[in-house]
N, C-alpha and C positions, 0 to 999 in steps of 0.2 A: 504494500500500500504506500509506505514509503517514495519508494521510485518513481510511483506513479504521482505523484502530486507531485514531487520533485520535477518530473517530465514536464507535469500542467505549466509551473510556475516559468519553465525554461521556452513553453511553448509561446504562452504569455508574452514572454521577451521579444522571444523570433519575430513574430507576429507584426510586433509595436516598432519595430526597430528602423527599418526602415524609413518611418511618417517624419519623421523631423527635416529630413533631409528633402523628403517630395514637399512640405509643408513651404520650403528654405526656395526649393526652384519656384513655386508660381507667386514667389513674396509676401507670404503668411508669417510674420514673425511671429504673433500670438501665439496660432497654431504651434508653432514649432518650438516654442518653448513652453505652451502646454503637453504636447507629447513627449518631450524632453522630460517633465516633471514627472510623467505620468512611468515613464521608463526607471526614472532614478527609485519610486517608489517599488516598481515590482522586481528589481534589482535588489534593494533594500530585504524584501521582504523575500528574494531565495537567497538571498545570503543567512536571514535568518532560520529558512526550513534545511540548508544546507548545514546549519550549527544543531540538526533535531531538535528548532522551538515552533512552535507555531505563531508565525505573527499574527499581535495584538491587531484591534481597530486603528484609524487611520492616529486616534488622539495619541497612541501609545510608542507609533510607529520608531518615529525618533530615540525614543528614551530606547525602546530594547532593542534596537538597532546600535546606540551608543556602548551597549552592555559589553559586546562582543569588542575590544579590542583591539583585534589585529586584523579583522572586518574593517573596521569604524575609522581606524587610525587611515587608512588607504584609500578605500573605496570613498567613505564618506567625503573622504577634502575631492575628489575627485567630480562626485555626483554633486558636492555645493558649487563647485569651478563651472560645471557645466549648466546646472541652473542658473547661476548668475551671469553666465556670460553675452555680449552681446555679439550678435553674427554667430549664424552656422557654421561658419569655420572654424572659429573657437569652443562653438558648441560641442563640437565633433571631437576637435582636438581632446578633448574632457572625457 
């Protein structure tokens, strides 16, 4: 069962990943840095079913995301670099 929700969350990902970039060519900044957030969030949240916890609601998400350490130390400055960045090249770069 494991695996399989592991799978979902990675599928999740696949999925999404792409949007920012198609969002970036017809000059949708909004768009693209809402699917940008929307990514960092379901990143966050296998990063936590990858440490076997289940992520909390959205309130929670931050705090037990910060929990994990050497998660949080990395990824985290990364996924804030990339929410805050302006331009899709920066965003990307992140």
């Amino acid at each position: 069962m494991w695996r399989y929700v592991l799978a979902c969350q990675w599928r999740r990902v696949d999925q999404e990943e792409p949007f920012p970039g198609r969002c970036a060519e017809v000059g949708d900044d909004l768009g693209a840095r809402i699917v940008t957030a929307r990514l960092a969030r379901d990143l966050m949240r296998l990063c936590l079913l990858m440490h076997r916890q289940y992520p909390p609601y959205s309130k929670w998400l931050g705090t037990a995301f910060a929990r994990h350490s050497q998660a949080a130390a990395g990824l985290g400055a990364c996924l804030t670099a990339a929410i805050a960045a302006d331009g899709y090249q920066a965003r990307e770069r992140h």
